[in-house]
ChimeraX commands (.cxc) that place a marker at each C-alpha (Angstrom):
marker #1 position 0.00,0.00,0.00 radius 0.5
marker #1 position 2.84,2.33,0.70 radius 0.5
marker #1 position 4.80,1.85,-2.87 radius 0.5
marker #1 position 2.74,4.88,-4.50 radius 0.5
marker #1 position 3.55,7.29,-1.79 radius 0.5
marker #1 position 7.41,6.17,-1.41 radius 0.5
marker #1 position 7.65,6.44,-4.90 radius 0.5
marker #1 position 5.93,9.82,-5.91 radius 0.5
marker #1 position 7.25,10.81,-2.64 radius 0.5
marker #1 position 11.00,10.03,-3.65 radius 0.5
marker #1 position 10.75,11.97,-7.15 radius 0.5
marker #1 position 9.34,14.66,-5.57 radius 0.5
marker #1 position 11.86,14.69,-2.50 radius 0.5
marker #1 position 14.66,14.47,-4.75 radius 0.5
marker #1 position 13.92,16.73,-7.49 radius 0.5
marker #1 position 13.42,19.37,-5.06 radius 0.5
marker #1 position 16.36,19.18,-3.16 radius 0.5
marker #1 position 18.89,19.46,-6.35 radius 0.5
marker #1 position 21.03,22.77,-6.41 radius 0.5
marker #1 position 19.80,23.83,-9.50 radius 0.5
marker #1 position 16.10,23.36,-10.71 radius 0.5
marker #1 position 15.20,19.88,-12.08 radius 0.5
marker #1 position 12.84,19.59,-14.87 radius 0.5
marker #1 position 10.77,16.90,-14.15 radius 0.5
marker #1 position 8.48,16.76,-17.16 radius 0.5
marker #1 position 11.65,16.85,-19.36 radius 0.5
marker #1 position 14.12,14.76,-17.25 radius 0.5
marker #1 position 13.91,11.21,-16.39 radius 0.5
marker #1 position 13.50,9.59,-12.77 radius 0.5
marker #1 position 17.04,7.68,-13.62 radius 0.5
marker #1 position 18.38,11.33,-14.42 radius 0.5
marker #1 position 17.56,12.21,-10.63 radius 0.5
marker #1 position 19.43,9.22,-9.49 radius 0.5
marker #1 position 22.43,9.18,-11.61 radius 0.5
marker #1 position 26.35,8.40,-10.73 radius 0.5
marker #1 position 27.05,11.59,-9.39 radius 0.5
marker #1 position 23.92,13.42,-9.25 radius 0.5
marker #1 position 23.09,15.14,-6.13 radius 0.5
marker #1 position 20.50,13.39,-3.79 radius 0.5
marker #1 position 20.30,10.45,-6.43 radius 0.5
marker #1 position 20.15,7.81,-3.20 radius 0.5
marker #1 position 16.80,9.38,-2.66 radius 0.5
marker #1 position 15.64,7.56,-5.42 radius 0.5
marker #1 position 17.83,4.84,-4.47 radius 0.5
marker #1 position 16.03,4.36,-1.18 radius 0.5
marker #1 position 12.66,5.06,-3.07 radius 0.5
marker #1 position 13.24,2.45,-5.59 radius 0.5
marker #1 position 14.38,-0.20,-3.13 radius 0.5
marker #1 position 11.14,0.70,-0.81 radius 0.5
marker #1 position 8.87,-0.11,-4.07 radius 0.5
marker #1 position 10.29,-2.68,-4.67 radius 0.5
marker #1 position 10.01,-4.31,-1.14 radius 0.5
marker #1 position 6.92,-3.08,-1.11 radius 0.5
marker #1 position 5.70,-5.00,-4.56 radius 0.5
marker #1 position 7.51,-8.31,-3.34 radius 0.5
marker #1 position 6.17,-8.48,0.02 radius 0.5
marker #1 position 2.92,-7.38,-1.82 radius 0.5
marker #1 position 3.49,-10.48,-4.70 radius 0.5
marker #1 position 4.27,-13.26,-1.37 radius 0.5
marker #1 position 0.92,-11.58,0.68 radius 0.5
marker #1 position -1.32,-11.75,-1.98 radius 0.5
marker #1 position -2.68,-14.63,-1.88 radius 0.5
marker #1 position -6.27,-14.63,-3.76 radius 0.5
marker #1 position -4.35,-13.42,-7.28 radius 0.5
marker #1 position -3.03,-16.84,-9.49 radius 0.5
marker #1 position 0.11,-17.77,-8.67 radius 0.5
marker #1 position 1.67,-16.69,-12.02 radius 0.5
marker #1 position 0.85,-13.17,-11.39 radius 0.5
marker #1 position 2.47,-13.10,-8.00 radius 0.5
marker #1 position 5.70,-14.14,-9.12 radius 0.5
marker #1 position 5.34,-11.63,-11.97 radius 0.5
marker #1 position 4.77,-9.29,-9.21 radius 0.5
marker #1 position 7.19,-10.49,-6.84 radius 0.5
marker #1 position 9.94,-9.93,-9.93 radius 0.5
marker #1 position 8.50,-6.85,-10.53 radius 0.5
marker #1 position 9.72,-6.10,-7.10 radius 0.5
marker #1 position 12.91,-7.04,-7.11 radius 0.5
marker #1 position 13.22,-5.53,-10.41 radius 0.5
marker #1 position 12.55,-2.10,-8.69 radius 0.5
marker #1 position 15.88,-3.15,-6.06 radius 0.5
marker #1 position 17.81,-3.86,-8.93 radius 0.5
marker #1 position 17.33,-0.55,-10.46 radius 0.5
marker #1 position 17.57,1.56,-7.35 radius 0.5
marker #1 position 21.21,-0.31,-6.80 radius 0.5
marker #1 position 22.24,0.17,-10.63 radius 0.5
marker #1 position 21.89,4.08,-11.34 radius 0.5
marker #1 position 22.39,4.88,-14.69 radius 0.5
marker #1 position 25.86,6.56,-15.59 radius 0.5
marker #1 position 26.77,9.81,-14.86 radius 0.5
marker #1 position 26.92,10.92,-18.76 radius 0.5
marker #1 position 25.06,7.61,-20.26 radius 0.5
marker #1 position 23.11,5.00,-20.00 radius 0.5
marker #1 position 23.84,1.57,-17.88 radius 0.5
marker #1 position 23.18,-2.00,-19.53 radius 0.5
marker #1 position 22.38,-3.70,-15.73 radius 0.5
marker #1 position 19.79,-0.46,-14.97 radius 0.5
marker #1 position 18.39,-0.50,-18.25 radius 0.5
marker #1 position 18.20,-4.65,-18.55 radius 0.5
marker #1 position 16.38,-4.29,-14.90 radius 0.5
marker #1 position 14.27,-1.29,-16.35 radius 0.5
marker #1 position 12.81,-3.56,-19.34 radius 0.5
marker #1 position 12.14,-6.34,-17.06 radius 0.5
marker #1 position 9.91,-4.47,-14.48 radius 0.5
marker #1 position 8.01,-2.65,-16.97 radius 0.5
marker #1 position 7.26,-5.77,-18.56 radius 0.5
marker #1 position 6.31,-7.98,-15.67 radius 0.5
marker #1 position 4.56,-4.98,-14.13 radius 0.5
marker #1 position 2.48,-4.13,-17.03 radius 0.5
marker #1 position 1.46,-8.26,-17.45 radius 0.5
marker #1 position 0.89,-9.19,-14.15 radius 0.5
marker #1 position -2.51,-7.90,-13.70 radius 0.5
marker #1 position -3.82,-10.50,-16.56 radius 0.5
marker #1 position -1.38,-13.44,-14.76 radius 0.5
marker #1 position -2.93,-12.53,-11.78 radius 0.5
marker #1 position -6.80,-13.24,-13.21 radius 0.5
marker #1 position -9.50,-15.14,-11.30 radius 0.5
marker #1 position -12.14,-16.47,-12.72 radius 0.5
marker #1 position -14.68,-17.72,-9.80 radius 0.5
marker #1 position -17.91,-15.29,-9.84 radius 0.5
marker #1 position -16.69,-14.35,-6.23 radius 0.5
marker #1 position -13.27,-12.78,-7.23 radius 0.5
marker #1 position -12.65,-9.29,-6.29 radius 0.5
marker #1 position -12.74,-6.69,-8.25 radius 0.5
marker #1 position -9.07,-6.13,-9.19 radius 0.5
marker #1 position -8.86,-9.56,-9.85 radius 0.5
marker #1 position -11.76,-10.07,-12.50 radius 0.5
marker #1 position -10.49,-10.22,-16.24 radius 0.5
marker #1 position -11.89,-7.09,-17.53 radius 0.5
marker #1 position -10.26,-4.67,-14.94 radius 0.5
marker #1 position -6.97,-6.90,-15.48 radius 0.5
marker #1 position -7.29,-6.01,-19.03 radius 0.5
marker #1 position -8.67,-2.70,-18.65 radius 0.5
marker #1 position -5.45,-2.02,-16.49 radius 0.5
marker #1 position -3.07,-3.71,-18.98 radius 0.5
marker #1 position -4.04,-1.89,-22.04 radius 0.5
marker #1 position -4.20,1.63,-20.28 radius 0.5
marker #1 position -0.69,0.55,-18.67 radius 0.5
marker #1 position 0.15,-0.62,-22.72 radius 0.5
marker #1 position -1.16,2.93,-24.00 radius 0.5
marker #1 position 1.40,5.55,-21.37 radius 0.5
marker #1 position 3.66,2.89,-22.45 radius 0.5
marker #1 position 4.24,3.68,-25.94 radius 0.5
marker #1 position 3.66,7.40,-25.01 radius 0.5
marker #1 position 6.79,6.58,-23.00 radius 0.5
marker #1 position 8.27,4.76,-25.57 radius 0.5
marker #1 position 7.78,7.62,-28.34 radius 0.5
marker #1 position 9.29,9.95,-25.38 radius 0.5
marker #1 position 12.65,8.02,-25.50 radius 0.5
marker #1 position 13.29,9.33,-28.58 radius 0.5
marker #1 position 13.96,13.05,-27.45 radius 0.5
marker #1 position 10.71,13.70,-26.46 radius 0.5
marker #1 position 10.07,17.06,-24.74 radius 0.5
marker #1 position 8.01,15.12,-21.77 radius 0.5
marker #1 position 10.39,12.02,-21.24 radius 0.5
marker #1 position 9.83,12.57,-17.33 radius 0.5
marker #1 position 6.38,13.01,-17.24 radius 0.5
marker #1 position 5.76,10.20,-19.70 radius 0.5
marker #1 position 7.93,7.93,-17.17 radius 0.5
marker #1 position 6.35,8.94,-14.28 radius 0.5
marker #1 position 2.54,8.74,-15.77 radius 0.5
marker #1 position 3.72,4.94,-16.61 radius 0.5
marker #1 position 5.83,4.19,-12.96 radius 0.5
marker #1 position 2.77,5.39,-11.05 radius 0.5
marker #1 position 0.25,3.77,-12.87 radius 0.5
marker #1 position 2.43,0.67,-12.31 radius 0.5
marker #1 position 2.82,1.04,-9.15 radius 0.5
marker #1 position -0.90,2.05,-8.12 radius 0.5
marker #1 position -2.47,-1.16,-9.51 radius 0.5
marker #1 position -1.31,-3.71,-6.53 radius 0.5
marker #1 position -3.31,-0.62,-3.94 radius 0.5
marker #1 position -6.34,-1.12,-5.88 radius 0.5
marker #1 position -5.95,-5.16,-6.08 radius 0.5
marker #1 position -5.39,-5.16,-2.17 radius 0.5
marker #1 position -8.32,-2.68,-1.62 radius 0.5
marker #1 position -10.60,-4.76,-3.36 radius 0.5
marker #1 position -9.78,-8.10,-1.84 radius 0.5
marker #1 position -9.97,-6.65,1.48 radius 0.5
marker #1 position -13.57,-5.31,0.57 radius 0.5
marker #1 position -14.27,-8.85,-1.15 radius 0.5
marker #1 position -12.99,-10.04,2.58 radius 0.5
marker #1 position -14.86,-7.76,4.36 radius 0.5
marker #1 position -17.93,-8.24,2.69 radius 0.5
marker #1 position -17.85,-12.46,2.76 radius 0.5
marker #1 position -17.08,-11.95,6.76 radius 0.5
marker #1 position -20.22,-9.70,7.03 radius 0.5
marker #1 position -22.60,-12.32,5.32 radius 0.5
marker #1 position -21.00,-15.34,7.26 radius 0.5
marker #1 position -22.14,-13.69,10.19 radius 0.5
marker #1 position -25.33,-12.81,9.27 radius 0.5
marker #1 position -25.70,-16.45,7.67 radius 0.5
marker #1 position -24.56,-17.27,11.41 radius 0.5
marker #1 position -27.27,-15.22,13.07 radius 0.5
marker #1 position -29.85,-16.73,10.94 radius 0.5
marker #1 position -28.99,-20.30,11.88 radius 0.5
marker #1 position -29.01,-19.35,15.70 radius 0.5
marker #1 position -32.36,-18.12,15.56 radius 0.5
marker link #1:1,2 radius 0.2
marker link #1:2,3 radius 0.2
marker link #1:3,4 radius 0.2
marker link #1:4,5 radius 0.2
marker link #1:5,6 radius 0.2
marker link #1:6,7 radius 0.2
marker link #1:7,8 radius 0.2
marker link #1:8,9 radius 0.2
marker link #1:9,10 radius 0.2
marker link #1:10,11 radius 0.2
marker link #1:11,12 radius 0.2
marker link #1:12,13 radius 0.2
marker link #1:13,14 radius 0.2
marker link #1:14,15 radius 0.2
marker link #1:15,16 radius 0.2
marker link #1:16,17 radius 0.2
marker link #1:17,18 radius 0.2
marker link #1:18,19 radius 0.2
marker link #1:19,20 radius 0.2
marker link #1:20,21 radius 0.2
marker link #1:21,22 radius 0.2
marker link #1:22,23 radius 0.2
marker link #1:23,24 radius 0.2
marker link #1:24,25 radius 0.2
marker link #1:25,26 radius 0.2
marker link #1:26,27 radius 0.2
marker link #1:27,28 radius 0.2
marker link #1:28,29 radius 0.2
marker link #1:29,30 radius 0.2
marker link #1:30,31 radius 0.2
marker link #1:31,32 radius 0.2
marker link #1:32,33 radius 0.2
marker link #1:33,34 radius 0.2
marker link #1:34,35 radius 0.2
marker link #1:35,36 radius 0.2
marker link #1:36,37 radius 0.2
marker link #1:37,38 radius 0.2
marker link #1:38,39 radius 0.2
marker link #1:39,40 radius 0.2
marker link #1:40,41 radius 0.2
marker link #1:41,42 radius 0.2
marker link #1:42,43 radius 0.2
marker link #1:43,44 radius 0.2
marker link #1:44,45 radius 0.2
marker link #1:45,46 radius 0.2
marker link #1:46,47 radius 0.2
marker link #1:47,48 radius 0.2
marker link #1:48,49 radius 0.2
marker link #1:49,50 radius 0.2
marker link #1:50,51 radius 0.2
marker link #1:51,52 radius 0.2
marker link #1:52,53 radius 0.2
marker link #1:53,54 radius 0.2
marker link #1:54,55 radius 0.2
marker link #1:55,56 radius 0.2
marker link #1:56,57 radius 0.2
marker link #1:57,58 radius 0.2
marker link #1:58,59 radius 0.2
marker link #1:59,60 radius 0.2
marker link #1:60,61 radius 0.2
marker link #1:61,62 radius 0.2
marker link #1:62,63 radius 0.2
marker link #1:63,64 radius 0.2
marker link #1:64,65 radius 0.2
marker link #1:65,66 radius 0.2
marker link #1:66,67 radius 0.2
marker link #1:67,68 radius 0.2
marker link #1:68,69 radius 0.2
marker link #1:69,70 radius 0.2
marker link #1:70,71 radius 0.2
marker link #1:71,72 radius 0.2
marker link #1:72,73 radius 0.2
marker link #1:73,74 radius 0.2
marker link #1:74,75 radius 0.2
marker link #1:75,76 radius 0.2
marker link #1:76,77 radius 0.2
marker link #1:77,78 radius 0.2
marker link #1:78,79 radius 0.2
marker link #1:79,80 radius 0.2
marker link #1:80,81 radius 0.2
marker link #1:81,82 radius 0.2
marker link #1:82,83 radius 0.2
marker link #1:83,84 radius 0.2
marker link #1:84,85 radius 0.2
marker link #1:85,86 radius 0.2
marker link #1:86,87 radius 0.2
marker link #1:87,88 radius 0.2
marker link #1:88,89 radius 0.2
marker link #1:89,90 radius 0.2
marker link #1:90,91 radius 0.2
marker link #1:91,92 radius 0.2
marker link #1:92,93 radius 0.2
marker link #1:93,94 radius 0.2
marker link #1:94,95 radius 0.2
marker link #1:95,96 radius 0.2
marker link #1:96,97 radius 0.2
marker link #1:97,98 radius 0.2
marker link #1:98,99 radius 0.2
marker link #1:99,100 radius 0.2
marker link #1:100,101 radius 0.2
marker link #1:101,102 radius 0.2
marker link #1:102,103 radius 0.2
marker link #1:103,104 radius 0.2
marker link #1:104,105 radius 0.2
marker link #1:105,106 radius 0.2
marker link #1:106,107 radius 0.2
marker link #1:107,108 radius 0.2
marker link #1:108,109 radius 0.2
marker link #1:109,110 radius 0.2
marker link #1:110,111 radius 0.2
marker link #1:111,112 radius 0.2
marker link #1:112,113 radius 0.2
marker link #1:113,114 radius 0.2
marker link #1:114,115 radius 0.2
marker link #1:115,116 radius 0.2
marker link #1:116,117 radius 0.2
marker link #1:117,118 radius 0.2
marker link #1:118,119 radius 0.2
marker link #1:119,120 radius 0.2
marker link #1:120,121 radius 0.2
marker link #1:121,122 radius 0.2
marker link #1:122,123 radius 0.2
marker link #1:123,124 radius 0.2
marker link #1:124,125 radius 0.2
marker link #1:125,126 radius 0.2
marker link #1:126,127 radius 0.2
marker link #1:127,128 radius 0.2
marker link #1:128,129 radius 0.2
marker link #1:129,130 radius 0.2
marker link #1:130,131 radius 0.2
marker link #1:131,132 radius 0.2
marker link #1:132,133 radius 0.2
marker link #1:133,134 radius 0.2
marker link #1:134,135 radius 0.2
marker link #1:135,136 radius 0.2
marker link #1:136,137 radius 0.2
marker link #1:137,138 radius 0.2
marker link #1:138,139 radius 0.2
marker link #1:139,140 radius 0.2
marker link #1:140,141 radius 0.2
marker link #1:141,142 radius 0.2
marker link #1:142,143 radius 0.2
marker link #1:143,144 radius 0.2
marker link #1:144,145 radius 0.2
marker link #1:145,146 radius 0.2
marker link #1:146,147 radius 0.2
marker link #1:147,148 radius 0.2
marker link #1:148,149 radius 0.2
marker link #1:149,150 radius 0.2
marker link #1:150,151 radius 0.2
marker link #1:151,152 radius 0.2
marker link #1:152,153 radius 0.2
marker link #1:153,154 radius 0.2
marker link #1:154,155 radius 0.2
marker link #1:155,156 radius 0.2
marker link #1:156,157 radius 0.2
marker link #1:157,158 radius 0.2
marker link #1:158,159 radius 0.2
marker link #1:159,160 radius 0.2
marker link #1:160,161 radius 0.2
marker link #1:161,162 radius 0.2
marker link #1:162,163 radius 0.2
marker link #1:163,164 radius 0.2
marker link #1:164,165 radius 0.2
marker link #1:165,166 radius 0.2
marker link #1:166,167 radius 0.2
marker link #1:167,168 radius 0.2
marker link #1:168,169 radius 0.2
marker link #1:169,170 radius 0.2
marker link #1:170,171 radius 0.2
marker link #1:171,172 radius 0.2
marker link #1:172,173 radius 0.2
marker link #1:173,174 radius 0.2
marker link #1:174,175 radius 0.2
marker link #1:175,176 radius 0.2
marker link #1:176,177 radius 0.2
marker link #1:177,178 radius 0.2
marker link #1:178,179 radius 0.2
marker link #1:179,180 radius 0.2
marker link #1:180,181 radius 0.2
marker link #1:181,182 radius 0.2
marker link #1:182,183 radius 0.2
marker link #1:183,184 radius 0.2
marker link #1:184,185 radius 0.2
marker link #1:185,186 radius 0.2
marker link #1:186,187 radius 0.2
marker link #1:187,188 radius 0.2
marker link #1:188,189 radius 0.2
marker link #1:189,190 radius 0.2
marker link #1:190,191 radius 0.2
marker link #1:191,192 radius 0.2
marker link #1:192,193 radius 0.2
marker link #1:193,194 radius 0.2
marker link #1:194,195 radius 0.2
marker link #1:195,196 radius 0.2
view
């Protein structure tokens, strides 16, 4: 539940505290964490926390199909990977960029590997909002994508896609905690009807 905050929080955080303004609709959340960049193990620490926060998430979560929890469980350590591989001071790095591509992907499949079927599934576990999630994840994806190429709203792009990524496992707990909730509510009303 906290991976949204620690990451939106840990842009933010670190964006602000650089010498010089940071453009964070132009400049890229690896930018902010770069060899050498000022305050980059802000989103060191940020990228870590997500990603213990989407493991732990992946091992908890047990109503979602096992494939999607390991999807999500890589996703996490994907995330640690990245936050202890900043990209190079004047380019890119093959480990944080390998680790890059395999989060995104997992992250942006795992919804749909995560599918239940059974007419009592929660919400965030039901095939359409799986697929509703993936292809909306699939569209800020190529937005992101088309932004690699010296886009003028690389950050943003990466940020719209990062959050959405990382908002999905809040709304799949939420809704199997209502699901819970609810099924404990009619068991004891079931309960009080049999007593009577």
């Amino acid at each position: 539940m906290l991976a949204p905050l620690i990451l939106i929080g840990g842009w933010t955080t670190a964006a602000d505290l650089q010498p010089h303004p940071f453009d964070e609709v132009r400049r890229s959340i690896s930018a902010l964490g770069a060899v050498g960049m000022p305050y980059g193990w802000v989103i060191a620490v940020a990228l870590i926390g997500v990603g213990v926060c989407h493991a732990a998430t992946g091992l908890a979560l047990r109503p979602a199909a096992e494939p999607g929890r390991i999807l999500l469980i890589i996703g996490g350590i994907s995330s640690v990977l990245i936050g202890l591989n900043p990209q190079g001071q004047y380019s890119g790095s093959l480990p944080h960029e390998a680790f890059s591509l395999i989060g995104v992907v997992v992250m942006t499949i795992w919804p749909v590997a995560a599918i239940r079927r059974d007419p009592g599934a929660p919400f965030g576990l039901r095939p359409a909002a799986a697929y509703a999630t993936t292809a909306i994840t699939l569209v800020v994806l190529l937005w992101f994508t088309i932004e690699l190429f010296n886009g003028a709203q690389l950050g943003l792009a990466e940020r719209t896609v990062t959050a959405d990524q990382s908002l999905w496992p809040l709304v799949v707990v939420l809704s199997v905690l209502v699901t819970n909730q609810r099924s404990a509510v009619l068991a004891d009303q079931e309960a009080g009807v049999r007593s009577r």
